[in-house]
C-alpha positions, 0 to 999 in steps of 0.5 A: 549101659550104651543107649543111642539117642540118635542114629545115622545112615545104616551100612548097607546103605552107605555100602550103596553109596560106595559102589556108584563112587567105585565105577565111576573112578574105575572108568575114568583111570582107564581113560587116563591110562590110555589117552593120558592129557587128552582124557585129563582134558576131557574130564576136567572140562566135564566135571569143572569147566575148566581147560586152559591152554596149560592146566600147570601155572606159570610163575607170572600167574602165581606171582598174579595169584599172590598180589590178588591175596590181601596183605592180612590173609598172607600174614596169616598164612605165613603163620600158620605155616611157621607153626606147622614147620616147627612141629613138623621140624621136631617130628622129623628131629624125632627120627634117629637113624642109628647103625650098631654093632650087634655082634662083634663085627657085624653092623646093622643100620638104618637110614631115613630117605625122603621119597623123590616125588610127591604128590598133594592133592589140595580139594577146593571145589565146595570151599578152597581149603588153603590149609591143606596146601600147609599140611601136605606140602609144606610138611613133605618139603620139611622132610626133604621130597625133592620134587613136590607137584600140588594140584587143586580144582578150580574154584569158581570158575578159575584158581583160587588165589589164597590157595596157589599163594599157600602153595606157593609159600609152602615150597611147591615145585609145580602147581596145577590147576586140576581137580578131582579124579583126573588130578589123581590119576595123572599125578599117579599115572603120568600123562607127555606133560605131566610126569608121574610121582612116587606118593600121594596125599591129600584129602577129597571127596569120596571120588578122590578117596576112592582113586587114591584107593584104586591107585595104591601100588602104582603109587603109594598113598598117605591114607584113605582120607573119607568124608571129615569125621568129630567125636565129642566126648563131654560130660557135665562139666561143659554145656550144650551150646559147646557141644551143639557148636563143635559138632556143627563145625565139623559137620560143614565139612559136607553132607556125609560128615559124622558129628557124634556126640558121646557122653555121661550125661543124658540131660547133656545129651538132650540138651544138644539136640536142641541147641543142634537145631537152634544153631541150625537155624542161624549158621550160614552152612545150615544146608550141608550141616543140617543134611550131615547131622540129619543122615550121620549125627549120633547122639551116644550115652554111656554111664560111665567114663570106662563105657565112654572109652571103650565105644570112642575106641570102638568108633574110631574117629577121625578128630576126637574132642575131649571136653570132661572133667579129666582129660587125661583119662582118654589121653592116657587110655585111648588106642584108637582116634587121629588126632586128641583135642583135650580140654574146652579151650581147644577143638578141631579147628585149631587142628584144621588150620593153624595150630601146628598138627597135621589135618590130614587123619585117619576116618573110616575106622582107619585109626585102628592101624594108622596115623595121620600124615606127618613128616615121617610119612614122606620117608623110607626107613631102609635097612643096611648090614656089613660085616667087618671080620671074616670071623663073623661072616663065619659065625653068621654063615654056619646058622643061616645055611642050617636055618636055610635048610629047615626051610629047604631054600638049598640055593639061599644056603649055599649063599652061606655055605660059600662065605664058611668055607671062605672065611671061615676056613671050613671045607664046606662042600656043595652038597652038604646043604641038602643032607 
């Protein structure tokens, strides 16, 4: 038997919370739509004082932004991107393209394009995620975009540093200063200095999300990427401290982050809760994890791993940390998460910022149909055919033209029809297709 120990906000509540976000995005894409840099300009003023000359930087205040980084912080990005390059590189040696002869004279094929622009959006209003700049460039660069802008807010008042020096160390093309809904809409809308881009990516807020929702079709998007969301599995084999940690760390994120607790044992379960507000009262981002636990923390206790599984498939969480006796049940088992940390010796920060997989992830639910950004994400599978032997446009003709037919599309069938009697050598007429 499910029992919940704790709940969260309820959906008609977050329902409220999405419409106010919905209008304000609405609003500020039609400005952009119709005074392009001057509504960009207005925006990013409003919203995060901030208007410089130019919103794009030069190469002397990247050059000046990477000097003001110390020499341990570099090194430190220069090894996280080395581990995100090497499992992006296997990802995309994982791609094979392939062309068969599936009939004698036919060929079919398949080729993996990389798109020819890309967007990455990199938040850094609350915190300036100088990972998300590895994550989205870097991994779009690996599957061979052409041109990739990056743009993230200014923080404090003027660029991060650590963050443009991670832009520029994963190969960004063109930086720019510029966040929120405004970045969005001009890397997908284009304004006279910006030129627009085919894809976007990122993490953001609710407003972000929300616009790159909006957007989608004019340009593509990797996936709605909501508020940061950490389902802990355990049972008795760890304890409450762990637990009570993991949670709270992701919980930081921001004040609507899901943290849930699933578990088998509800003396565990209990014991969380309290070591939650022990922890509470000494981490430094007490404020916004205790608001997140406090409006979407849940505490979950199920009987047994089979219940456990099935409510983690039902929840389908962003980061999905596995700390039981048998790890490899859920692995073996699950359907629906972003991404797997399995075992205590690992956890959802090592994902975030160093440890090689993309942060970028399903939340929402979204995991149900998707996965998280990876290299594959940046290419096109397209599809080609050629046919070798009039024999076998032949072949091929004479059951399309008949298939054409069933379905009543005359003209697809005379495209058909034409090639028989060509190649074929069969005196087709015309208007055999509509008999």
């Amino acid at each position: 038997m499910i029992r919940v120990l704790k709940e969260g906000r309820s959906s008609v509540q977050k329902a409220n919370d999405h419409t106010s976000v919905k209008t304000a995005v609405e609003s500020v894409l039609a400005a952009v739509e119709e005074r392009g840099d001057e509504a960009v300009r207005h925006y990013s003023e409003t919203f995060d004082k901030w208007a410089p000359e130019s919103f794009r930087l030069s190469q002397a205040e990247i050059d000046e932004c990477i000097a003001a980084v110390a020499p341990r912080d570099l090194e430190d990005i220069r090894f996280a991107q080395a581990q995100i390059r090497r499992f992006a590189e296997i990802q995309k040696a994982a791609l094979r393209e392939v062309e068969v002869e599936t009939l004698p004279g036919v060929v079919l094929g398949h080729k993996n394009i990389p798109m020819n622009s890309v967007g990455c959006y990199v938040p850094g209003g609350k915190y300036p995620l100088v990972a998300s700049a590895h994550m989205s460039i870097l991994t779009a660069k690996v599957a061979g975009v052409k041109r990739v802008i990056a743009m993230t807010p200014p923080f404090h008042g003027k660029p991060a540093p650590a963050v443009i020096a991670a832009m520029a160390m994963a190969g960004a093309d063109e930086i720019y200063v510029l966040g929120g809904i405004q970045a969005i809409s001009a890397m997908a809308i284009g304004t006279a200095t910006i030129a627009p881009v085919d894809f976007l990516v990122g993490p953001g807020n609710a407003y972000v999300a929300e616009a790159k929702r909006q957007l989608f079709g004019r340009v593509g998007i990797d996936l709605l990427a909501g508020p940061t969301e950490t389902l802990v599995i355990a049972d008795e084999t760890v304890d409450a401290e762990l637990c009570a940690t993991d949670l709270l760390g992701q919980a930081e994120h921001g004040p609507n982050s899901p943290a849930i607790l699933l578990t088998n044992s509800e003396r565990l379960a209990r014991d969380t809760v309290i070591e939650v507000e022990r922890l509470l009262e000494i981490l430094p981002t007490a404020t916004i994890a205790r608001q997140a636990w406090t409006d979407y923390g849940q505490v979950i206790v199920c009987d047994t791993d089979e219940e456990m599984l099935a409510e983690a498939d039902r929840i389908a969480s962003e980061h999905v940390q596995v700390m039981t006796r048998d790890p490899d049940y859920f692995l073996e088992r699950m359907t629906n998460y972003g991404a797997l940390f399995l075992g205590p010796r690992t956890n959802v920060a090592y994902g975030d910022k160093v440890i090689g997989t993309n942060h970028t992830l399903p939340t929402l639910g979204n995991a149900r149909f998707t996965g998280g950004l990876w290299v594959g994400k940046f290419m096109k599978t397209c599809t080609y055919q050629r046919i070798l032997t009039d024999e076998a446009s032949a072949l091929i003709g004479e059951y399309c033209s008949r298939l054409c037919v069933l379905e009543g599309f005359l003209g697809h069938a005379e495209q058909a029809n034409i090639r028989v009697r060509r190649y074929g050598g069969r005196n087709v007429p015309y208007a055999e297709a509509a008999e």
